[in-house]
mmCIF file of the N, C-alpha and C atoms, coordinates in Angstrom:
data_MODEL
# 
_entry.id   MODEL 
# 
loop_
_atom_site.group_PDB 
_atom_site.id 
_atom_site.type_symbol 
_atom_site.label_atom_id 
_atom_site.label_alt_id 
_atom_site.label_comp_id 
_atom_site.label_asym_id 
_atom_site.label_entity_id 
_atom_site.label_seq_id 
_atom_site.pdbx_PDB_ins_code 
_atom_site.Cartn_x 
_atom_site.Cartn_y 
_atom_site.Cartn_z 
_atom_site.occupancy 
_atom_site.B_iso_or_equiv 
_atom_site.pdbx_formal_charge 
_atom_site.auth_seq_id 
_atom_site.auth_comp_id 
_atom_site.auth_asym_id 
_atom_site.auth_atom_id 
_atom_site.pdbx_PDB_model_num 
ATOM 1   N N  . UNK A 1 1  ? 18.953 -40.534 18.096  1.00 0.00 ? 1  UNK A N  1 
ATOM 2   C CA . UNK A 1 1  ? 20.018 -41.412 17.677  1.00 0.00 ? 1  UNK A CA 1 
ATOM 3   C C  . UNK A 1 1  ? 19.744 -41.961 16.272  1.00 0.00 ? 1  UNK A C  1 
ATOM 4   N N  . UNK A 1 2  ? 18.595 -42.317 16.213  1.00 0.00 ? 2  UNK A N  1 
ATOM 5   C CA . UNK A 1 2  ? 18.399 -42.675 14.438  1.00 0.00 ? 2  UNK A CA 1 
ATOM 6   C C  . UNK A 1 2  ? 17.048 -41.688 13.717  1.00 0.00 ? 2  UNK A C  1 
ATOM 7   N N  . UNK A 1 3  ? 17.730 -40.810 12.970  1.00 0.00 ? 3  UNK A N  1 
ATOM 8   C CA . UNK A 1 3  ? 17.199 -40.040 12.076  1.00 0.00 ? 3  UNK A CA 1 
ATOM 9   C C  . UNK A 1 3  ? 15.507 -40.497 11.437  1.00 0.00 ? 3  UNK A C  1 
ATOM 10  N N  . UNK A 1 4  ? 14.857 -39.998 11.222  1.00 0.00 ? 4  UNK A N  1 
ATOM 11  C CA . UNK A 1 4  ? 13.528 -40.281 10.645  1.00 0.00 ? 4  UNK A CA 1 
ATOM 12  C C  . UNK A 1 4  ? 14.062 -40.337 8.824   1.00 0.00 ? 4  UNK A C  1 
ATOM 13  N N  . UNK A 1 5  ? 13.353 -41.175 8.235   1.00 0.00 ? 5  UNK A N  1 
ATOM 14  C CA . UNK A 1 5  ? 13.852 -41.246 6.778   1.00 0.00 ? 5  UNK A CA 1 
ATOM 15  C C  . UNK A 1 5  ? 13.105 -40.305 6.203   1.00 0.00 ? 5  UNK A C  1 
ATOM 16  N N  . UNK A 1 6  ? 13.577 -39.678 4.924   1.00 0.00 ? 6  UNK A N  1 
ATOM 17  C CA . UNK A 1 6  ? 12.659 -38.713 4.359   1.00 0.00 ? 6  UNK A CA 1 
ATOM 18  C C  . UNK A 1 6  ? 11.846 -39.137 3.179   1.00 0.00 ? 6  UNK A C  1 
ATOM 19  N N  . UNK A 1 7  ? 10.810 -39.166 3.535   1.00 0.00 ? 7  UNK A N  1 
ATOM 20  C CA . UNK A 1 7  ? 9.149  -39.292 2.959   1.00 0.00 ? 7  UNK A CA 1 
ATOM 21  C C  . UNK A 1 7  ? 8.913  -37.820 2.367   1.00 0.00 ? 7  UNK A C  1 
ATOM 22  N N  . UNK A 1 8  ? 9.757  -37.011 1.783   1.00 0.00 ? 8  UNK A N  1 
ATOM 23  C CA . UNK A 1 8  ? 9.154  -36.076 0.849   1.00 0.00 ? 8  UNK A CA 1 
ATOM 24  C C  . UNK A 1 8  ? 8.317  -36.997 -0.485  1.00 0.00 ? 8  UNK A C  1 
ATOM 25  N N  . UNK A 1 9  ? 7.275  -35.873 -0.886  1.00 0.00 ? 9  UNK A N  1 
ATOM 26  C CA . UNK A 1 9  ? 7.167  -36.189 -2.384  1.00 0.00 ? 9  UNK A CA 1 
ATOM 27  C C  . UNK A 1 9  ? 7.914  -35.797 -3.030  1.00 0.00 ? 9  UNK A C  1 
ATOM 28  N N  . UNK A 1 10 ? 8.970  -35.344 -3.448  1.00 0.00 ? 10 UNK A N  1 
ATOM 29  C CA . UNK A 1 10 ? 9.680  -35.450 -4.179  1.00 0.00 ? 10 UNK A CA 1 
ATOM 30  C C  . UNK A 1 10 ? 10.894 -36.689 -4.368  1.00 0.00 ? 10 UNK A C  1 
ATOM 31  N N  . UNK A 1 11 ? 11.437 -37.194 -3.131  1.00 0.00 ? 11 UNK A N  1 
ATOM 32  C CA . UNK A 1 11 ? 11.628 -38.636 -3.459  1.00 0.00 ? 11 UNK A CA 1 
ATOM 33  C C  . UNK A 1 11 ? 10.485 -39.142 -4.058  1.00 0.00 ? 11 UNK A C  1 
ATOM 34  N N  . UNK A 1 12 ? 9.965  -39.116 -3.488  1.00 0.00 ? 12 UNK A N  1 
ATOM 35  C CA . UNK A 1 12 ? 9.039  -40.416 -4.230  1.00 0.00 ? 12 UNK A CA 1 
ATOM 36  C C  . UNK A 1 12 ? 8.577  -40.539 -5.427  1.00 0.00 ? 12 UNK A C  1 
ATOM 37  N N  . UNK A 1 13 ? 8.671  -38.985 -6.069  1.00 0.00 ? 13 UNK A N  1 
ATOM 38  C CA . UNK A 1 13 ? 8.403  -38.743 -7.431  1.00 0.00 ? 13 UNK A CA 1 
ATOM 39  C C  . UNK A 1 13 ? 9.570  -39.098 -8.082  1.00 0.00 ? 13 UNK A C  1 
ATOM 40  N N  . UNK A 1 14 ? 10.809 -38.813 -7.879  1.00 0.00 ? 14 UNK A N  1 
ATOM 41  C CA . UNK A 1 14 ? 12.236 -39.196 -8.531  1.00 0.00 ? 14 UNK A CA 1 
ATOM 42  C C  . UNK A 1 14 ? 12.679 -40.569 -8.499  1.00 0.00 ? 14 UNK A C  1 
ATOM 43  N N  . UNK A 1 15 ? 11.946 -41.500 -7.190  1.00 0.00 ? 15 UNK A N  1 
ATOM 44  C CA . UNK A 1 15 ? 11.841 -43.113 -8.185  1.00 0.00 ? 15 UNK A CA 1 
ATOM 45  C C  . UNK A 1 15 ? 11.193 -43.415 -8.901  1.00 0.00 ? 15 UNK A C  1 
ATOM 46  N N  . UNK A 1 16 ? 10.295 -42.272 -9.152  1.00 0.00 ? 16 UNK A N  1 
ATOM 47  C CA . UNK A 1 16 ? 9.584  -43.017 -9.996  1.00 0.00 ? 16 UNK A CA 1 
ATOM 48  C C  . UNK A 1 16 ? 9.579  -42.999 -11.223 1.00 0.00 ? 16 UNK A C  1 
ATOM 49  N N  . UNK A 1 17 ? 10.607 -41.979 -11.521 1.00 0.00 ? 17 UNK A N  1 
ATOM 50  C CA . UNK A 1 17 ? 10.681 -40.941 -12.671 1.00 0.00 ? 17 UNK A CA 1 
ATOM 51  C C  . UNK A 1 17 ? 11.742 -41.703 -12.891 1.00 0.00 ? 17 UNK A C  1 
ATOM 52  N N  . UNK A 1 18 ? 12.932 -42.399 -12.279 1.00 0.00 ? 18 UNK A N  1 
ATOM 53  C CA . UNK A 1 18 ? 14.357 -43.293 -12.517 1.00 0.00 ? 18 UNK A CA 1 
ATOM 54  C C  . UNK A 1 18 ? 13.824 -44.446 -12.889 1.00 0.00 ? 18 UNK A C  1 
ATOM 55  N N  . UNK A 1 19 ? 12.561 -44.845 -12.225 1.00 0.00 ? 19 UNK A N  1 
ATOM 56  C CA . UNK A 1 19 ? 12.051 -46.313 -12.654 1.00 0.00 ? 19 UNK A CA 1 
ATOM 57  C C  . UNK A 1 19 ? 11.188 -46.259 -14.014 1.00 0.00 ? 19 UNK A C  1 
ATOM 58  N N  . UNK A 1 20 ? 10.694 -45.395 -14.330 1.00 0.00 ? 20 UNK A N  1 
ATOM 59  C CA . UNK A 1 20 ? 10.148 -44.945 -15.735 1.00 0.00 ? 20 UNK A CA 1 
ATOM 60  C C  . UNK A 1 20 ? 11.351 -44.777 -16.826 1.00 0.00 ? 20 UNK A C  1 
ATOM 61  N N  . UNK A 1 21 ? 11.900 -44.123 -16.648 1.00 0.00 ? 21 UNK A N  1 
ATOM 62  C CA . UNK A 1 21 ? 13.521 -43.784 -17.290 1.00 0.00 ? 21 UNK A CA 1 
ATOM 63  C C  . UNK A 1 21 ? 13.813 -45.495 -17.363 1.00 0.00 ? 21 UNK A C  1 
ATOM 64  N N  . UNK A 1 22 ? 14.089 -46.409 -16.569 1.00 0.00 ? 22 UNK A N  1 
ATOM 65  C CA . UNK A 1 22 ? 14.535 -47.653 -16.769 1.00 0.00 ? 22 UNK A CA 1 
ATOM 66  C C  . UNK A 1 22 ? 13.715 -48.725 -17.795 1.00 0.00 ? 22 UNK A C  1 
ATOM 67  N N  . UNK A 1 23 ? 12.299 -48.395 -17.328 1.00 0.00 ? 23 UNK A N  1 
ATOM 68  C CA . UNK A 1 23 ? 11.382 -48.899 -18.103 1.00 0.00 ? 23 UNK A CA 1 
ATOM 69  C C  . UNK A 1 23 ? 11.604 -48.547 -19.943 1.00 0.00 ? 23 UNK A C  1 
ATOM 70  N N  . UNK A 1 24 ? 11.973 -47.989 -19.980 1.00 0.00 ? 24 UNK A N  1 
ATOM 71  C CA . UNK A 1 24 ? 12.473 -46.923 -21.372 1.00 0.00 ? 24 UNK A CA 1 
ATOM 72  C C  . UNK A 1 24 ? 13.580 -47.843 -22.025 1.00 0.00 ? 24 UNK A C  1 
ATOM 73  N N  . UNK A 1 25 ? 14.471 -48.004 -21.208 1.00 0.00 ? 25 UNK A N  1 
ATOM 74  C CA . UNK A 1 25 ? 16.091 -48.372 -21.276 1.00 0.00 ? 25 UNK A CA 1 
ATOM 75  C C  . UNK A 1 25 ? 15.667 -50.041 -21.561 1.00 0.00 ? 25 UNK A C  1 
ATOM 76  N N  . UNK A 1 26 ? 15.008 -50.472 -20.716 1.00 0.00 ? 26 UNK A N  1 
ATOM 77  C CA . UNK A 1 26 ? 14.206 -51.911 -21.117 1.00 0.00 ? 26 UNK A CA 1 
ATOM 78  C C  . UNK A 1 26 ? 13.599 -52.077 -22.171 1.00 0.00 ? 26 UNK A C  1 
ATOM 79  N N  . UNK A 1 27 ? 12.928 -51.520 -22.670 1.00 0.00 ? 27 UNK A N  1 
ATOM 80  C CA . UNK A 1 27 ? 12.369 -51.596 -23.962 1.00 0.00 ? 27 UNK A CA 1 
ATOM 81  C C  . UNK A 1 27 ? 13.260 -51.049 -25.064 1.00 0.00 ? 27 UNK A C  1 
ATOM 82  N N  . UNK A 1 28 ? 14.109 -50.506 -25.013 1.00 0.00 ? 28 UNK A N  1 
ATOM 83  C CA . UNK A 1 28 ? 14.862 -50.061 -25.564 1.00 0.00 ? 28 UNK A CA 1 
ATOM 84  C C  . UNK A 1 28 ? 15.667 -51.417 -26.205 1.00 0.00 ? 28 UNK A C  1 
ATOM 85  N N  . UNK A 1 29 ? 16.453 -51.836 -24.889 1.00 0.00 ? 29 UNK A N  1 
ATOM 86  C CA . UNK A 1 29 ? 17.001 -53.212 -25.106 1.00 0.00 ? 29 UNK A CA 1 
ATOM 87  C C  . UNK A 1 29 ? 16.592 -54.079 -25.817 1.00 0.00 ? 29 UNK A C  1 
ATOM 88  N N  . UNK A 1 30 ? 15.139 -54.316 -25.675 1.00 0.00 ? 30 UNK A N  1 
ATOM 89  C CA . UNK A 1 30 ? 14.505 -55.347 -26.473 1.00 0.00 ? 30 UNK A CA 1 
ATOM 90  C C  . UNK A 1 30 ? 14.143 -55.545 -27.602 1.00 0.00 ? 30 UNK A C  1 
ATOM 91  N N  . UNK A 1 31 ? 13.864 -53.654 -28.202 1.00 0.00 ? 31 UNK A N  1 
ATOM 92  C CA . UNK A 1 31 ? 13.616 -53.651 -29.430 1.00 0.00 ? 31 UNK A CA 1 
ATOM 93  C C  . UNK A 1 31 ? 15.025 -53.649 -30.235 1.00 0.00 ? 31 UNK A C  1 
ATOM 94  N N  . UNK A 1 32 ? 15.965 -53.426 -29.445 1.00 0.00 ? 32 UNK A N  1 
ATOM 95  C CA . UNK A 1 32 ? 17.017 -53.526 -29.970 1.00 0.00 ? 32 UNK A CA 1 
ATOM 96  C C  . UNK A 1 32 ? 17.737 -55.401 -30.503 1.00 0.00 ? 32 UNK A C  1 
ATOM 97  N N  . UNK A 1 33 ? 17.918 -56.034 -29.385 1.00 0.00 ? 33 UNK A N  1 
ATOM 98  C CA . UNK A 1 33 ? 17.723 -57.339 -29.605 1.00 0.00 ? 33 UNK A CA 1 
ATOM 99  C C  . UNK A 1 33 ? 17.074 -57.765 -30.891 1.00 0.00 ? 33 UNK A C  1 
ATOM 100 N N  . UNK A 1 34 ? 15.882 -57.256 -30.623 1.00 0.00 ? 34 UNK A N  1 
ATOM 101 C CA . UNK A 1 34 ? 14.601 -58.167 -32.027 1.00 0.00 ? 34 UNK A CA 1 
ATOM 102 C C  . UNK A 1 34 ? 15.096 -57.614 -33.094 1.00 0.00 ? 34 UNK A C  1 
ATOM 103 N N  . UNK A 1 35 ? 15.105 -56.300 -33.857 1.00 0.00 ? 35 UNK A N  1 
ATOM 104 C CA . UNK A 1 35 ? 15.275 -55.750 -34.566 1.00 0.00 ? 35 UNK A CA 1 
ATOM 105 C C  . UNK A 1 35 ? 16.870 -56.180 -35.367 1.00 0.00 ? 35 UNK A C  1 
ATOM 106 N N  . UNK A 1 36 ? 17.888 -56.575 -34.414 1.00 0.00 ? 36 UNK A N  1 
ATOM 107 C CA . UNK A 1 36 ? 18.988 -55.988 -34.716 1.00 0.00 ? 36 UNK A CA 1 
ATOM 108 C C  . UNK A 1 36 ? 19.864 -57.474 -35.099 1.00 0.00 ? 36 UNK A C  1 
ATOM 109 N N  . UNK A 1 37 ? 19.035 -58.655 -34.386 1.00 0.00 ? 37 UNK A N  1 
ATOM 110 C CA . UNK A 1 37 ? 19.525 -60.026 -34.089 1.00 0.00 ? 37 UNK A CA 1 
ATOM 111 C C  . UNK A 1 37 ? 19.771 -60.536 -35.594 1.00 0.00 ? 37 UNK A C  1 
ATOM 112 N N  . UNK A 1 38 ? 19.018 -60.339 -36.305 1.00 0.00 ? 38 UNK A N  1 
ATOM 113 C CA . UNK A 1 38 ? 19.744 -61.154 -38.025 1.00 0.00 ? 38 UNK A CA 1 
ATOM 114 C C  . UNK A 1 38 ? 20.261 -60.075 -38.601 1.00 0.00 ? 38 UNK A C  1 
ATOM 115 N N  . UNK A 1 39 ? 20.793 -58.960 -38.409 1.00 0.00 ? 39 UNK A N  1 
ATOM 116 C CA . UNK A 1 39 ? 21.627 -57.757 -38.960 1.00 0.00 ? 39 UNK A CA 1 
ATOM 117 C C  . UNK A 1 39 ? 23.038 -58.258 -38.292 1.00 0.00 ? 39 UNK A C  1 
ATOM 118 N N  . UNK A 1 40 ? 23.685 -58.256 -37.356 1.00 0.00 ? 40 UNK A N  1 
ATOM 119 C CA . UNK A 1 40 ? 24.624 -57.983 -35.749 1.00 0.00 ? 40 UNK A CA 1 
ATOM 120 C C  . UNK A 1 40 ? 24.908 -59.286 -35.648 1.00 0.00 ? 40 UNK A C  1 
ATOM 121 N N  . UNK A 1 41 ? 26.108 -59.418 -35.086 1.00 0.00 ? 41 UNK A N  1 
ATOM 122 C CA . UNK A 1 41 ? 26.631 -60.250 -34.078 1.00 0.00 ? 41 UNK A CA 1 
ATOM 123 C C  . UNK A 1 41 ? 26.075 -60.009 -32.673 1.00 0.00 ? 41 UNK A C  1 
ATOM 124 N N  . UNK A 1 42 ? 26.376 -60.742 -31.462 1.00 0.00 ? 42 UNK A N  1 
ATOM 125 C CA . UNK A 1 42 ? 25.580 -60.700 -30.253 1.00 0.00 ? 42 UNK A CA 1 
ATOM 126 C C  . UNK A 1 42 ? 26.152 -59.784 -29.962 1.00 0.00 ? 42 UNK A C  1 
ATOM 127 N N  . UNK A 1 43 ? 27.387 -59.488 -29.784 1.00 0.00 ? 43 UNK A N  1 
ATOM 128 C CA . UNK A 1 43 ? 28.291 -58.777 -28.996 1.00 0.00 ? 43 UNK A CA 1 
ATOM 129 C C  . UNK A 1 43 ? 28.292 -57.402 -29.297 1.00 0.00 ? 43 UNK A C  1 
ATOM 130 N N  . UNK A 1 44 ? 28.116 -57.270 -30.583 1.00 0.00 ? 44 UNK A N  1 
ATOM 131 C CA . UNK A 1 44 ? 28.130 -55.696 -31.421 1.00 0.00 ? 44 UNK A CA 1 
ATOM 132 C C  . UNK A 1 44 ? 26.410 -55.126 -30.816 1.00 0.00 ? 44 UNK A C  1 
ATOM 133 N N  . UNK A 1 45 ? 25.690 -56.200 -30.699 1.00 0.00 ? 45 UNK A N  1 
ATOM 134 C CA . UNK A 1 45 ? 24.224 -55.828 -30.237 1.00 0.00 ? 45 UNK A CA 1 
ATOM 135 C C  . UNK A 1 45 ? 23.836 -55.598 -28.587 1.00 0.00 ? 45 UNK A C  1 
ATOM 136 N N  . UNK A 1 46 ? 24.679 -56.187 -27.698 1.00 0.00 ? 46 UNK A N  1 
ATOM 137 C CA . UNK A 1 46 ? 24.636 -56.068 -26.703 1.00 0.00 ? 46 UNK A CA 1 
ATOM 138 C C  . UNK A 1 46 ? 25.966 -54.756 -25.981 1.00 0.00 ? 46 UNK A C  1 
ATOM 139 N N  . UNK A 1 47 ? 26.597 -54.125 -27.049 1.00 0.00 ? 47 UNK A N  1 
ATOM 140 C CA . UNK A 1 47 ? 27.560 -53.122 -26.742 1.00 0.00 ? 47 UNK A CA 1 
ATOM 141 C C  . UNK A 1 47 ? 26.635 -52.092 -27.256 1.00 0.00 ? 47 UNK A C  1 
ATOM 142 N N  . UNK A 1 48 ? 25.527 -52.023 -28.254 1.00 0.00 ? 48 UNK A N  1 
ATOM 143 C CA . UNK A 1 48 ? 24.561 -51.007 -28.355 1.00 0.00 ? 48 UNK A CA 1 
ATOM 144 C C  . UNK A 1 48 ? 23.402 -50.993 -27.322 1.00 0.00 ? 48 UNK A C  1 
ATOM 145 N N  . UNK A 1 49 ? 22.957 -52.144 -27.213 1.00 0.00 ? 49 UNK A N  1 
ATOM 146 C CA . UNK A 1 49 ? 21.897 -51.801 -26.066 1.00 0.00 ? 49 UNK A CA 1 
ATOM 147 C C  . UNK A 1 49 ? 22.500 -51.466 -24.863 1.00 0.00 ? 49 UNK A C  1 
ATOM 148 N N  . UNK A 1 50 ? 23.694 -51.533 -24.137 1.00 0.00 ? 50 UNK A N  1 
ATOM 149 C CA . UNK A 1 50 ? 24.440 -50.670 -23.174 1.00 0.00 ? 50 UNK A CA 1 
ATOM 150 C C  . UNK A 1 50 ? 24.512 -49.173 -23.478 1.00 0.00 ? 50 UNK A C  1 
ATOM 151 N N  . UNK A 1 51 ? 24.569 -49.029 -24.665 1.00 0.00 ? 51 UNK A N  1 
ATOM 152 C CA . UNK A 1 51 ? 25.028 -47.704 -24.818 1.00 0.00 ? 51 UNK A CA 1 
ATOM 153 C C  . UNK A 1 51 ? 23.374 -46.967 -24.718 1.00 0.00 ? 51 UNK A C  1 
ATOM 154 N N  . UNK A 1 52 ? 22.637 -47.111 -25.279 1.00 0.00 ? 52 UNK A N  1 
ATOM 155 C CA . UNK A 1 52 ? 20.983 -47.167 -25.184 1.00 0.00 ? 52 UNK A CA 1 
ATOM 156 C C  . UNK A 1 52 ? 21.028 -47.002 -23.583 1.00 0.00 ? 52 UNK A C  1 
ATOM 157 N N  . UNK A 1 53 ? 21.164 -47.926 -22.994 1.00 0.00 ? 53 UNK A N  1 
ATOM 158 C CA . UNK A 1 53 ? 20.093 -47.955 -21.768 1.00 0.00 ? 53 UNK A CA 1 
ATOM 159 C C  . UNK A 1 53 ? 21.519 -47.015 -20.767 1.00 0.00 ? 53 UNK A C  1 
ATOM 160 N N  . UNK A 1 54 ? 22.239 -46.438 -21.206 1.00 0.00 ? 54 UNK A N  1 
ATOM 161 C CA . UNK A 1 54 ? 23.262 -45.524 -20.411 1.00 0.00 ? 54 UNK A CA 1 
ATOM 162 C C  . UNK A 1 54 ? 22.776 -43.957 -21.040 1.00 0.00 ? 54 UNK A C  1 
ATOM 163 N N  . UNK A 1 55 ? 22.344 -43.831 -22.262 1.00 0.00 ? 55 UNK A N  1 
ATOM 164 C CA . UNK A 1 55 ? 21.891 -42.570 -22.626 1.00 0.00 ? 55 UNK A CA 1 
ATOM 165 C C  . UNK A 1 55 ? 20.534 -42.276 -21.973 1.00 0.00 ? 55 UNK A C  1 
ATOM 166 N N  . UNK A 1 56 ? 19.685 -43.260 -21.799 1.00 0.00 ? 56 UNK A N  1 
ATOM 167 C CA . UNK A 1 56 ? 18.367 -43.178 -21.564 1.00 0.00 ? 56 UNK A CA 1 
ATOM 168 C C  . UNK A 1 56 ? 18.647 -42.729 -19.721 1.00 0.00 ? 56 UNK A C  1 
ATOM 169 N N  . UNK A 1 57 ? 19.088 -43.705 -19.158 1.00 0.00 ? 57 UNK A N  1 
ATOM 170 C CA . UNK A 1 57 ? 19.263 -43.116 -17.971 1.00 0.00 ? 57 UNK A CA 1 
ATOM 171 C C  . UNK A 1 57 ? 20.997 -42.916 -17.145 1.00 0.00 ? 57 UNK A C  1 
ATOM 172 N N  . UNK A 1 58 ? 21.400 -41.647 -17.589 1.00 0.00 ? 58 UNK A N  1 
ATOM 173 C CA . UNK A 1 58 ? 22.240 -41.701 -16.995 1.00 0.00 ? 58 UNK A CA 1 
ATOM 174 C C  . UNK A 1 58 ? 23.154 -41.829 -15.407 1.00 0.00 ? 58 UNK A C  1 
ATOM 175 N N  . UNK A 1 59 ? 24.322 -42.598 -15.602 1.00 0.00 ? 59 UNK A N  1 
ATOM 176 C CA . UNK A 1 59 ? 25.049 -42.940 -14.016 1.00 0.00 ? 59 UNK A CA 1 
ATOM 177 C C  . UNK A 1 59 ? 24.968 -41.778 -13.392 1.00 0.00 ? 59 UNK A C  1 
ATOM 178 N N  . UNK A 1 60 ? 24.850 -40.431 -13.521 1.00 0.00 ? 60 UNK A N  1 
ATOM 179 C CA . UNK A 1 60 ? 24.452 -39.678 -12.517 1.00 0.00 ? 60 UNK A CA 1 
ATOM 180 C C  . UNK A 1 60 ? 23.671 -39.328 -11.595 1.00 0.00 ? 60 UNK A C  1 
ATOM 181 N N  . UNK A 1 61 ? 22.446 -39.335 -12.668 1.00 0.00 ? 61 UNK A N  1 
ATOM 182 C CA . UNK A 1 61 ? 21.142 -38.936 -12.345 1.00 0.00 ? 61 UNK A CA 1 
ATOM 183 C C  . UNK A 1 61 ? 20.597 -39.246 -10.857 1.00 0.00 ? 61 UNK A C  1 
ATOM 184 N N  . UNK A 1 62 ? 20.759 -40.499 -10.348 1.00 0.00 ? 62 UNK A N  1 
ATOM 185 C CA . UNK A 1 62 ? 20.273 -40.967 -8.978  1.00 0.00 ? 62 UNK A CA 1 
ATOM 186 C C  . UNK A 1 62 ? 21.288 -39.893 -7.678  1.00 0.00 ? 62 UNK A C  1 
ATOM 187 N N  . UNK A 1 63 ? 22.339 -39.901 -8.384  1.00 0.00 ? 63 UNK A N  1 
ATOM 188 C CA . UNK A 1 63 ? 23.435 -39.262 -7.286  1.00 0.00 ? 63 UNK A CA 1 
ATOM 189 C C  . UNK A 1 63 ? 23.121 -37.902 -7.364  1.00 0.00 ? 63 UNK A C  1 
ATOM 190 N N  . UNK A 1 64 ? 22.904 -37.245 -8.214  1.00 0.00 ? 64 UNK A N  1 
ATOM 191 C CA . UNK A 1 64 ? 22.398 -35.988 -8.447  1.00 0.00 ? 64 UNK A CA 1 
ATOM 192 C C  . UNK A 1 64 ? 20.983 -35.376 -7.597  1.00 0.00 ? 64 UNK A C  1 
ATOM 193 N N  . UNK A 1 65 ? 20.454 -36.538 -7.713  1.00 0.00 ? 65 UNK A N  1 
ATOM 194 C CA . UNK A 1 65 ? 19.140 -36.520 -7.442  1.00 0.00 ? 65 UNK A CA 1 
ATOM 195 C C  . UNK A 1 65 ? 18.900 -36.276 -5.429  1.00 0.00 ? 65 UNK A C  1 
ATOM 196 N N  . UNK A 1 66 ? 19.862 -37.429 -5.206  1.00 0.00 ? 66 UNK A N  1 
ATOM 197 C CA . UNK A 1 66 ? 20.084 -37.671 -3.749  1.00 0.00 ? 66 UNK A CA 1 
ATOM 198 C C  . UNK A 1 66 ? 20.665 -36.429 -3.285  1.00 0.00 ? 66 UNK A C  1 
ATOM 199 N N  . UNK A 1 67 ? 21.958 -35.629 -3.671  1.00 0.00 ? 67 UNK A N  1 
ATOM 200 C CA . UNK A 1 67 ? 22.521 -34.474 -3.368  1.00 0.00 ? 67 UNK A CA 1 
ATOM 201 C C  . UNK A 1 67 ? 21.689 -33.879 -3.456  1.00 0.00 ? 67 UNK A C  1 
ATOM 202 N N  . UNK A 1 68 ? 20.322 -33.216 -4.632  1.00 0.00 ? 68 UNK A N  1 
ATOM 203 C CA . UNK A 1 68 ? 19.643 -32.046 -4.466  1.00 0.00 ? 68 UNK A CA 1 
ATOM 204 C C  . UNK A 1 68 ? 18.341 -32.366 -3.215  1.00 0.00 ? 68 UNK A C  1 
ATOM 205 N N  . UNK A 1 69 ? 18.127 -33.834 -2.858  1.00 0.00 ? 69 UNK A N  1 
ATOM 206 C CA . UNK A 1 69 ? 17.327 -33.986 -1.520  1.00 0.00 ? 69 UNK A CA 1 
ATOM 207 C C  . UNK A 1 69 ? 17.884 -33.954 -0.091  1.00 0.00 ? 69 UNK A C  1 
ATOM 208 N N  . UNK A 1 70 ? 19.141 -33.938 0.111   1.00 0.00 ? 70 UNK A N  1 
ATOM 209 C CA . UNK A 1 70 ? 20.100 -34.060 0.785   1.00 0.00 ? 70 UNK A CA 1 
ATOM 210 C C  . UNK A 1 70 ? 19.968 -32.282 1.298   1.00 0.00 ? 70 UNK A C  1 
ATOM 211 N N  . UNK A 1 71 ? 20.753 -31.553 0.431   1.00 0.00 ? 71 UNK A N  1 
ATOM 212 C CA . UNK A 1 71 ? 20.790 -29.993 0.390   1.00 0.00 ? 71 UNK A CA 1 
ATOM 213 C C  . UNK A 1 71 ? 19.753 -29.689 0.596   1.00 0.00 ? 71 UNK A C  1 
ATOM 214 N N  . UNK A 1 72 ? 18.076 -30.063 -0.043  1.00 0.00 ? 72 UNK A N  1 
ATOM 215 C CA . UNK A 1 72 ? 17.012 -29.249 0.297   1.00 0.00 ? 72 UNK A CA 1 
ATOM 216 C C  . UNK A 1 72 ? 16.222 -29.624 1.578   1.00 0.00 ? 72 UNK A C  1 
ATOM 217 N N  . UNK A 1 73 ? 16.887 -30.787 2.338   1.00 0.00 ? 73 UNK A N  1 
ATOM 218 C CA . UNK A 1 73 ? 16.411 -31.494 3.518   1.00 0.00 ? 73 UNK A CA 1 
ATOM 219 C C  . UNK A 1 73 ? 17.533 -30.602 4.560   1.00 0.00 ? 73 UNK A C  1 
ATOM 220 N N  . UNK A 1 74 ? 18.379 -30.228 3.984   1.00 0.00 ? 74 UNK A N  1 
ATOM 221 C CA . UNK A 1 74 ? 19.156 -29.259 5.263   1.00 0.00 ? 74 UNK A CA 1 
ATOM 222 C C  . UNK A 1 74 ? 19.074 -28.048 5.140   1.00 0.00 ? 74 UNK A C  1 
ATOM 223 N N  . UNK A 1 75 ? 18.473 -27.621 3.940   1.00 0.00 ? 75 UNK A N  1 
ATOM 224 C CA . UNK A 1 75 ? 18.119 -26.068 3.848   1.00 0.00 ? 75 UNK A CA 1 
ATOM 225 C C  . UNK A 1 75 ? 16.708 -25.833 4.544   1.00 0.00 ? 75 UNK A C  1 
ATOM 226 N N  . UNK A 1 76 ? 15.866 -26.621 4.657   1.00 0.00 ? 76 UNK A N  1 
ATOM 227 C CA . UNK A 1 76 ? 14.397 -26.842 5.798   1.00 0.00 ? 76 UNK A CA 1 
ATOM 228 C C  . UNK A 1 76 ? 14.466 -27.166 7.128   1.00 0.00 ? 76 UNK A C  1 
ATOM 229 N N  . UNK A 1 77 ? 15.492 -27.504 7.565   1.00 0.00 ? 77 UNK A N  1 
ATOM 230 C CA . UNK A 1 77 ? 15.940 -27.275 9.007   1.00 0.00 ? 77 UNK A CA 1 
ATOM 231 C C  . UNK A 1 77 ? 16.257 -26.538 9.443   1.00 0.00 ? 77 UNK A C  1 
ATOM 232 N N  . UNK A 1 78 ? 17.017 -25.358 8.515   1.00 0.00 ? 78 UNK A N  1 
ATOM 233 C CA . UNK A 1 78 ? 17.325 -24.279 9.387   1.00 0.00 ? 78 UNK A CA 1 
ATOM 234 C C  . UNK A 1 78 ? 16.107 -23.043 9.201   1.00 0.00 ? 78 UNK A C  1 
# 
């Protein structure tokens, strides 16, 4: 009735690899902030560090990620 969760290494490598990717996107932000704060308005600086931390890790990637563990967790069952 309730499924066992999947403990592959490869999840576990792909948070960690999304949480590294974020770590990126964070620093990204910040050097952006420091750097950019007596050049920029806030708003013009905080519409670049969005754009930064959306290139660095893209809205797919996690969903992508889940579908190819998804498919390779039902291709090992049969």
């Amino acid at each position: 009735m309730y499924p066992k969760g999947n403990n592959f290494k490869f999840y576990q490598d792909s948070l960690k690899f999304i949480a590294f990717m974020a770590g990126i996107a964070v620093a990204g932000l910040a050097g952006t902030f420091y750097f950019m704060l007596e050049y920029d308005t806030v708003y013009n600086i905080i519409d670049k560090s969005v754009s930064f931390i959306t290139i660095t890790v893209p809205p797919a990637l996690p969903a992508a990620m889940t579908v190819g563990t998804v498919y390779a967790t039902n291709r090992l069952k049969t």
